[in-house]
ZAZAPA-208507 format. One record per residue (C-alpha): residue number from 0; x, z, y; residue in one letter. Coordinates in pm, whole numbers, plus 50000, padded with zeros to 5 digits. Each point is the difference from the previous one (the first is absolute). Layout:
<balums>
BALUM, num, xx, zz, yy, residuo
BALUM, NUM, X, Z, Y, A
...
</balums>
This chain:
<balums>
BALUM, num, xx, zz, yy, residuo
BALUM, 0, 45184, 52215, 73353, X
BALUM, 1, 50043, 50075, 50373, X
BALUM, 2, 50139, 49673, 50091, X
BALUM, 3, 49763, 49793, 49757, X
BALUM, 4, 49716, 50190, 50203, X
BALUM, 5, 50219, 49882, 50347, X
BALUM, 6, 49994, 49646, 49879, X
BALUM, 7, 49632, 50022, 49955, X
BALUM, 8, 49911, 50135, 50307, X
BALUM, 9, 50211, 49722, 50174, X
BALUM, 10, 49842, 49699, 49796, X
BALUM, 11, 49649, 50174, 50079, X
BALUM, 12, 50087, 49983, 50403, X
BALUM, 13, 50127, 49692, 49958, X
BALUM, 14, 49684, 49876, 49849, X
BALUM, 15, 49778, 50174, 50275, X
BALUM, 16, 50223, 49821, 50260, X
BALUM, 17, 49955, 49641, 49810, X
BALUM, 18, 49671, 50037, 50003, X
BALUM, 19, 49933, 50087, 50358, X
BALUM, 20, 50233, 49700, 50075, X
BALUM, 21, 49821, 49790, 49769, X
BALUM, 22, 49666, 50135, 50182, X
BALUM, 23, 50072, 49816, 50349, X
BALUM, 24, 50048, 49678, 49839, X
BALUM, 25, 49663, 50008, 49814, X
BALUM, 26, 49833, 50117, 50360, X
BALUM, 27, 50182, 49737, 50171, X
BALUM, 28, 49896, 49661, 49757, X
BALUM, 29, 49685, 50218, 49852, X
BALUM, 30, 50110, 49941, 49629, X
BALUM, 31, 50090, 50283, 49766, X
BALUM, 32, 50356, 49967, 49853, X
BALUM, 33, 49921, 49928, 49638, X
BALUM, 34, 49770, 49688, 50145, X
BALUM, 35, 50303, 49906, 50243, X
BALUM, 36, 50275, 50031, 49671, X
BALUM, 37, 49844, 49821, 49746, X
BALUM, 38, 49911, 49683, 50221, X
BALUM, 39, 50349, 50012, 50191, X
BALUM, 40, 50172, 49965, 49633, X
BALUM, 41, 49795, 49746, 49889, X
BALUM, 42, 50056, 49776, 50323, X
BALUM, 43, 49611, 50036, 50071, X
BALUM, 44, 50092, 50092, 50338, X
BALUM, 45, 50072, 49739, 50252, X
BALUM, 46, 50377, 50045, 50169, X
BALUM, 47, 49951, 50143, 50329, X
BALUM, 48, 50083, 49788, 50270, X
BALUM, 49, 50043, 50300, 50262, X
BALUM, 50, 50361, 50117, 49909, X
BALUM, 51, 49877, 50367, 50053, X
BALUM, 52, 49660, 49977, 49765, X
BALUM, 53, 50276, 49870, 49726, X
BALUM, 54, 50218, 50288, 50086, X
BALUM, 55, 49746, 50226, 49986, X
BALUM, 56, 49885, 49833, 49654, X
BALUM, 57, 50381, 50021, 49866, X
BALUM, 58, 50034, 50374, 50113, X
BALUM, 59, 49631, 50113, 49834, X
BALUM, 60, 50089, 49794, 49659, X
BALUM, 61, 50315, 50241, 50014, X
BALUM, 62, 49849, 50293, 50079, X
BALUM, 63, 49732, 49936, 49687, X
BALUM, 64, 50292, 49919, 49737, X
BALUM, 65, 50214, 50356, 50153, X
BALUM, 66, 49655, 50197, 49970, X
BALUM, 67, 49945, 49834, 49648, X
BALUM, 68, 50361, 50101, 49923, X
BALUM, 69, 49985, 50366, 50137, X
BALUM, 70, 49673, 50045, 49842, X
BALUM, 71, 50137, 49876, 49625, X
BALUM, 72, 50324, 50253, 50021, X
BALUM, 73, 49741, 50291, 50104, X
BALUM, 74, 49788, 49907, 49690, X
BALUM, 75, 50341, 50003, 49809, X
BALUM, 76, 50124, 50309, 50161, X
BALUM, 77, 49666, 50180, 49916, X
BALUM, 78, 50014, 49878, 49616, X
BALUM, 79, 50325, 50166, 49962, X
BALUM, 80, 49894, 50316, 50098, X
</balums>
C-alpha cells in the first residue's frame, strides 16, 4: 500500500510540474493546450518557419501526450484502489 501511495504522490507532482510547464507555452502563443493539440495533430497548424517556435511547438505537443499519459496511469492507479 505504502509504495502504491509513493507512486501516486510522484505521478501527482509530476502532473503539477507538466502543467506549470505546459502553462508558459499557452502564455507565450496565448492558446490553451487542448486548442494547440488537437490542431497540431491534424496538420491545421502551419510549420513554423522560426526553428525555435517549431521547437517550442515539438516540446509542448510532448509535454501534452506525457501529461495525458501521467494523468491516465493516476486514473488507473486510483481504480485499483
Amino acid at each position: 500500500m505504502e509504495s502504491m501511495l509513493r507512486l501516486v504522490e510522484e505521478l501527482v507532482s509530476r502532473r503539477r510540474w507538466l502543467l506549470g510547464e505546459i502553462k508558459k507555452f499557452e502564455e507565450k502563443y496565448g492558446m490553451n493546450s487542448s486548442d494547440f493539440y488537437e490542431k497540431w495533430s491534424k496538420g491545421l497548424l502551419p510549420e513554423p518557419l522560426d526553428p525555435e517556435v517549431h521547437g517550442d511547438f515539438m516540446i509542448w505537443y510532448g509535454l501534452i501526450e506525457e501529461l495525458y499519459r501521467v494523468e491516465e496511469e493516476l486514473k488507473k492507479r486510483l481504480k485499483s484502489k
